[in-house]
C-alpha positions as CSV (number, residue, x, y, z in Angstrom):
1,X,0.0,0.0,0.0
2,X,1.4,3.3,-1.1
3,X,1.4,5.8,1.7
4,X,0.5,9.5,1.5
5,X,1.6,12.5,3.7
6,X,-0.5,15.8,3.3
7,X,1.2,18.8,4.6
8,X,-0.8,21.8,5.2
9,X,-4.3,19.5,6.0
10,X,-5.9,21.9,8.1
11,X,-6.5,24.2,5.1
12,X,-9.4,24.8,2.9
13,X,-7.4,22.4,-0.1
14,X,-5.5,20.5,2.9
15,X,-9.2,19.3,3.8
16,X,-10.3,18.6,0.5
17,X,-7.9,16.2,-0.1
18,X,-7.8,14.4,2.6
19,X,-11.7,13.9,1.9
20,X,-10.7,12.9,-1.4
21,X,-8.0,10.4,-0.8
22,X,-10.8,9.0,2.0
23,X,-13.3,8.2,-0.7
24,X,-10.9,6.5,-2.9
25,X,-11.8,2.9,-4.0
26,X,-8.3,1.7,-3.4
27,X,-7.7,2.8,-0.1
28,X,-4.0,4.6,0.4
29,X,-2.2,5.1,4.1
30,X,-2.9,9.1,4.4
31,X,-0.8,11.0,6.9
32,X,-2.5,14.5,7.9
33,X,0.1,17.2,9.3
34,X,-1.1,20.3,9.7
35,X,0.5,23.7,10.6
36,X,0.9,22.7,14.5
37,X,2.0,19.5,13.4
38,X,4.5,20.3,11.1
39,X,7.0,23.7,10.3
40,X,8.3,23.4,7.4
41,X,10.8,26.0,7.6
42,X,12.0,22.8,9.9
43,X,14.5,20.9,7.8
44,X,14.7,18.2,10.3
45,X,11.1,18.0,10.9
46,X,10.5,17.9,6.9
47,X,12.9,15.4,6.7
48,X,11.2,13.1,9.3
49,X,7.6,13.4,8.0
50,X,8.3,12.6,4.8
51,X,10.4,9.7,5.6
52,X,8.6,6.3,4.6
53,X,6.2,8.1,2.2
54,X,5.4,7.5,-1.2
55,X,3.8,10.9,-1.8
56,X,3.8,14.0,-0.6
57,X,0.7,16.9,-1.3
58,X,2.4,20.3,0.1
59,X,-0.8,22.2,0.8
60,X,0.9,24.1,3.4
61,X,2.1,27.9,2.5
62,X,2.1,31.6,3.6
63,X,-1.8,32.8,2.0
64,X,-1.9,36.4,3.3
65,X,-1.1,38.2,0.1
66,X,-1.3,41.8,1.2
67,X,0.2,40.5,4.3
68,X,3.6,39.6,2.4
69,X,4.3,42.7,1.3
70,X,5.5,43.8,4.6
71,X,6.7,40.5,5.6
72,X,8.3,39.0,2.4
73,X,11.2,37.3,4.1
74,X,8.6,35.7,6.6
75,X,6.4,34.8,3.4
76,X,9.0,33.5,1.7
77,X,10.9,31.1,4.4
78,X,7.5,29.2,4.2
79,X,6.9,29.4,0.6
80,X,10.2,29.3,-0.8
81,X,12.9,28.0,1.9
82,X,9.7,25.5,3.0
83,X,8.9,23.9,-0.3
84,X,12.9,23.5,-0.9
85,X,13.3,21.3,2.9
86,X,10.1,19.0,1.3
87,X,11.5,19.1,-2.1
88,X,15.2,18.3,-1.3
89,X,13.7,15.4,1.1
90,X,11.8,14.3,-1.0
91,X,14.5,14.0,-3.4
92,X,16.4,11.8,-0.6
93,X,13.7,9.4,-0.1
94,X,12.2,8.9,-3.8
95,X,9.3,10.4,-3.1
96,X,7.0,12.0,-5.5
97,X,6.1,15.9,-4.9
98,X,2.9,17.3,-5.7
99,X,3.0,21.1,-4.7
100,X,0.4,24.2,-4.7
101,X,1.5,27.2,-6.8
102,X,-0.3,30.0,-8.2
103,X,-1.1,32.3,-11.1
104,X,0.1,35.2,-9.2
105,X,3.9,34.1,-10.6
106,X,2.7,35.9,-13.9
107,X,2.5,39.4,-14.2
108,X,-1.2,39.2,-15.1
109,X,-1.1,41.5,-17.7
110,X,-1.9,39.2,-20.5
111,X,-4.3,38.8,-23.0
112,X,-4.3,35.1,-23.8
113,X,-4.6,32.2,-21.4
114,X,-1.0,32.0,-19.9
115,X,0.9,28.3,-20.8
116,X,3.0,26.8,-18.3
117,X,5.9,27.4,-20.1
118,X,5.5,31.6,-19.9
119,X,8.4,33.7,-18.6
120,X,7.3,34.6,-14.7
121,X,7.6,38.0,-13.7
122,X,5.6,38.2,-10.6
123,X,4.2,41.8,-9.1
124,X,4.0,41.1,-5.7
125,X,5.9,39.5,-2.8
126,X,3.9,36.6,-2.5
127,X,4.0,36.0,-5.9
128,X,7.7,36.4,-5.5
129,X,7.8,33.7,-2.5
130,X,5.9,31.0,-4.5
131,X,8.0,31.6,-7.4
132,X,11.2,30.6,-5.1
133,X,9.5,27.6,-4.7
134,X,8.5,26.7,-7.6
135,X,12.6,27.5,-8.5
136,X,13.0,25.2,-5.7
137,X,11.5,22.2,-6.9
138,X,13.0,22.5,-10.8
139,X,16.4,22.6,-9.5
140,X,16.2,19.7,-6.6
141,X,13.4,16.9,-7.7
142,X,13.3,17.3,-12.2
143,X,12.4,14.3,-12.0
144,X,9.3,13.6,-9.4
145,X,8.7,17.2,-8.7
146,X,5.6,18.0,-9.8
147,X,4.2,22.1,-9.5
148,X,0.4,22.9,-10.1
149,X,-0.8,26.0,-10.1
150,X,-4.6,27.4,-8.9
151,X,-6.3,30.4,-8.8
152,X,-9.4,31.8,-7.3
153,X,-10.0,29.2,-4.9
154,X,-12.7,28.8,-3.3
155,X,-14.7,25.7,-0.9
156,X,-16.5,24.7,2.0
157,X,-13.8,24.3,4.4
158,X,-12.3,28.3,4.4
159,X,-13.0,31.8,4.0
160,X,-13.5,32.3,0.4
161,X,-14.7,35.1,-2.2
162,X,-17.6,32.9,-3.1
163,X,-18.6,32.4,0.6
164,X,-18.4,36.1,1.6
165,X,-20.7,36.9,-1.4
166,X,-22.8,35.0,-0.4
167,X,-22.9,35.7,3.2
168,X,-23.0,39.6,2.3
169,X,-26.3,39.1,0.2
170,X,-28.4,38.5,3.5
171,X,-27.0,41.8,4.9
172,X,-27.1,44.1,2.0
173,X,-29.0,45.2,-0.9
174,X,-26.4,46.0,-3.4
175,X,-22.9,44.5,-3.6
176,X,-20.5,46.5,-5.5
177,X,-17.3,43.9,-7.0
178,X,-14.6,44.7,-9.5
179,X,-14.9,43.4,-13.2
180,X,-11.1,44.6,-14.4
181,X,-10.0,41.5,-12.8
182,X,-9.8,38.3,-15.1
183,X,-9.1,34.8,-13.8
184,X,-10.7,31.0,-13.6
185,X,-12.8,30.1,-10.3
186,X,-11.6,27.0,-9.0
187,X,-13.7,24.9,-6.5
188,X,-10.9,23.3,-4.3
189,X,-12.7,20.0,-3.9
190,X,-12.7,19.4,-7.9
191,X,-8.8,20.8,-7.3
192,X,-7.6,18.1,-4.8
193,X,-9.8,15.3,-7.0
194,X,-7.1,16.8,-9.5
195,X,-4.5,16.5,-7.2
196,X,-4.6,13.0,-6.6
197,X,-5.2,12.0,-10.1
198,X,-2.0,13.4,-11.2
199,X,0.0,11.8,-8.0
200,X,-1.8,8.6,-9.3
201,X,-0.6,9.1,-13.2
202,X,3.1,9.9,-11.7
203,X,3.1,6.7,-9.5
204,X,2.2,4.8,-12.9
205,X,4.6,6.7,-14.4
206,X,2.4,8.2,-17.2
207,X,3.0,11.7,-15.9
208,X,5.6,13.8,-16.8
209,X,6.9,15.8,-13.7
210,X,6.9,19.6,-13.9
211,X,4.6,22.1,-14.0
212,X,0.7,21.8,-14.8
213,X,-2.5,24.6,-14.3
214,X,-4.9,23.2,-12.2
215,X,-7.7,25.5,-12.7
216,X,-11.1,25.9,-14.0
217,X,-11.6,25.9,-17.6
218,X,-12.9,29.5,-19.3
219,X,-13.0,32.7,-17.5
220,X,-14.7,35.6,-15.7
221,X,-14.6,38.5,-13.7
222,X,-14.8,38.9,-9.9
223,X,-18.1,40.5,-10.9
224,X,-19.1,37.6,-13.1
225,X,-18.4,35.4,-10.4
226,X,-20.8,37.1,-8.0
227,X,-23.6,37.4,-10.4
228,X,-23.0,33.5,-11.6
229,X,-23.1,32.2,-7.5
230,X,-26.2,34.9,-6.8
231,X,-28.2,33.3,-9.9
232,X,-27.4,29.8,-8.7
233,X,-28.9,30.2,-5.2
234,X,-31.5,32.2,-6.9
235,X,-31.1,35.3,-5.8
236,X,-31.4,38.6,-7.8
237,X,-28.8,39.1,-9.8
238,X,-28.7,42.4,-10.6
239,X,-28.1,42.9,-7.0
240,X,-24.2,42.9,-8.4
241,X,-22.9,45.9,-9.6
242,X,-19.7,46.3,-11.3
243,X,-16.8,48.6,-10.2
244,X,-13.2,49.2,-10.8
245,X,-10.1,47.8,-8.9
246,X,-9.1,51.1,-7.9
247,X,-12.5,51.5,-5.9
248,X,-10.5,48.6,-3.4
249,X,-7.1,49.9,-3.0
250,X,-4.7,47.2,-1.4
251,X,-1.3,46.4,-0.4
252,X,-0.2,43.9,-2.8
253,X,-0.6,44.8,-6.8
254,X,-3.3,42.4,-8.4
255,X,-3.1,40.5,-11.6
256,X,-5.8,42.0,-14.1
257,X,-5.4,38.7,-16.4
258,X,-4.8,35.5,-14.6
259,X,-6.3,33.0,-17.2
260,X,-4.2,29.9,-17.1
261,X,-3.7,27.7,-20.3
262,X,-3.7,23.8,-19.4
263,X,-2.2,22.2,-22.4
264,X,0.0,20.0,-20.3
265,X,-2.7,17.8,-19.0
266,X,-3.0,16.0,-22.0
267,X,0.6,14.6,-21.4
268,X,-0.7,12.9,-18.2
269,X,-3.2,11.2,-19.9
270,X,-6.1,13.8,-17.9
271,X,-8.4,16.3,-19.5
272,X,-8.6,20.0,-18.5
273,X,-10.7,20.4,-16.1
274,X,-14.3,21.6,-15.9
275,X,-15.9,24.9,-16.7
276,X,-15.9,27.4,-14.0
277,X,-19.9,27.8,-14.3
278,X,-20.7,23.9,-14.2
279,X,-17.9,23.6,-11.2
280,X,-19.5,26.3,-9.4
281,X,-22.9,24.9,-10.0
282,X,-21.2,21.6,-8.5
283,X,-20.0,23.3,-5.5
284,X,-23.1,25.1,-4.1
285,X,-25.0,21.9,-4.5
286,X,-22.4,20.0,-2.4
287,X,-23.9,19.5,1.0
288,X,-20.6,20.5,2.6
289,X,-21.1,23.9,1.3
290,X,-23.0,25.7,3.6
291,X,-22.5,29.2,2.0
């Protein structure tokens, strides 16, 4: 029996997967870490919990993106420094790697769907920090290192766009969201199904390692997306009005394009993934999704 360590299983994705590895019809030996069980600016503890695993899902990183910009060595000793420890023992060990990133490496000022293979030039220090690891795991596991990036995220078990939205519609009558912001809402159950199908394909060996876009297929605005989850729960709406990013000054520079090609899926033998309308339909009619 294979055995699987989840770092980072206290998080919105962390919890997904482990949901998804438990409904599995070939059932796997899942170890759960989450942040109070496992630093992973640690090298030493890195090193012991991935010891005697197969696979490794690092779902574990430094989210507060405005937050970064004041604390970008803090940011990036857990998304950089972090990712290197699980990549470099993973490395050790044979293990196979299957790590988080995120559209924010890009400079978001695109107008076609970005492939895996564009230059990185990220605007932020969290996009910065991710990037490091990312540069982590090409130079110290080519070979069972294995990068997706996300976008958008949102699920049952976190504080989420999608969520808040909703939430806000019981206690106003107008919401007011920014439509200069282009990306691919991502449901992080339909992610970490994802997930686990590319760690399967790489086990078989029908995977190349590298980097893959694990995100919904198509695109919208922050305002479409409102509008889209309103309609769903059948709600007004029109309720939604559009607005302009500089309406919502913020720390950290945003991406205005973040649309993610995902051409590379095809070389693990796994289609793109699903629309972002039918995967948010998906998601509000999950039980788990209480929003």
């Amino acid at each position: 029996m294979n055995r699987w360590l989840v770092a980072g299983a206290g998080g919105m994705l962390g919890r997904d997967l482990l949901d998804v590895l438990d409904e599995q019809p070939e059932k796997v030996s899942v170890t759960a870490l989450t942040r109070a069980d496992l630093d992973v600016t640690d090298p030493a503890a890195v090193a012991a919990a991935v010891d005697g695993h197969d696979v490794v899902f690092n779902a574990a990183a430094w989210t507060d993106v405005d937050g970064a910009e004041s604390a970008e060595p803090a940011a990036t000793a857990v998304n950089g420094t972090g990712v290197a420890h699980l990549a470099r023992a993973c490395a050790e060990r044979g293990a196979i790697l299957v790590h988080v990133s995120t559209d924010y490496v890009f400079a978001g000022n695109g107008e076609a769907p970005y492939p895996e293979d564009a230059p990185t030039d990220p605007v932020n220090a969290y996009g910065r920090s991710k990037l490091a690891g990312e540069q982590a795991i090409a130079q110290l596991l080519p070979r069972h290192g294995y990068v997706v990036r996300t976008a958008w995220l949102y699920g049952a078990h976190g504080p989420n766009f999608v969520a808040t939205m909703l939430r806000l519609a019981g206690e106003r009558t107008h919401l007011d969201v920014v439509d200069d912001q282009h990306g691919q809402p991502t449901w992080s159950y339909a992610l970490a199904e994802r997930l686990v199908a590319l760690a399967r394909s790489a086990l078989a060996g029908t995977a190349p390692a590298g980097v893959y876009h694990g995100t919904a297929s198509g695109q919208t605005t922050w305002y479409g997306l409102a509008r889209e989850a309103f309609a769903l729960r059948g709600l007004d709406p029109r309720r939604v009005r559009p607005t302009s990013s500089d309406r919502f000054p913020r720390p950290a520079a945003r991406p205005t394009y973040s649309v993610l090609g995902h051409q590379r899926w095809a070389l693990a033998g796994l289609p793109a993934m699903q629309d972002w309308q039918g995967m948010l339909c998906a998601a509000l009619h999950d039980p788990q999704f209480t929003a």
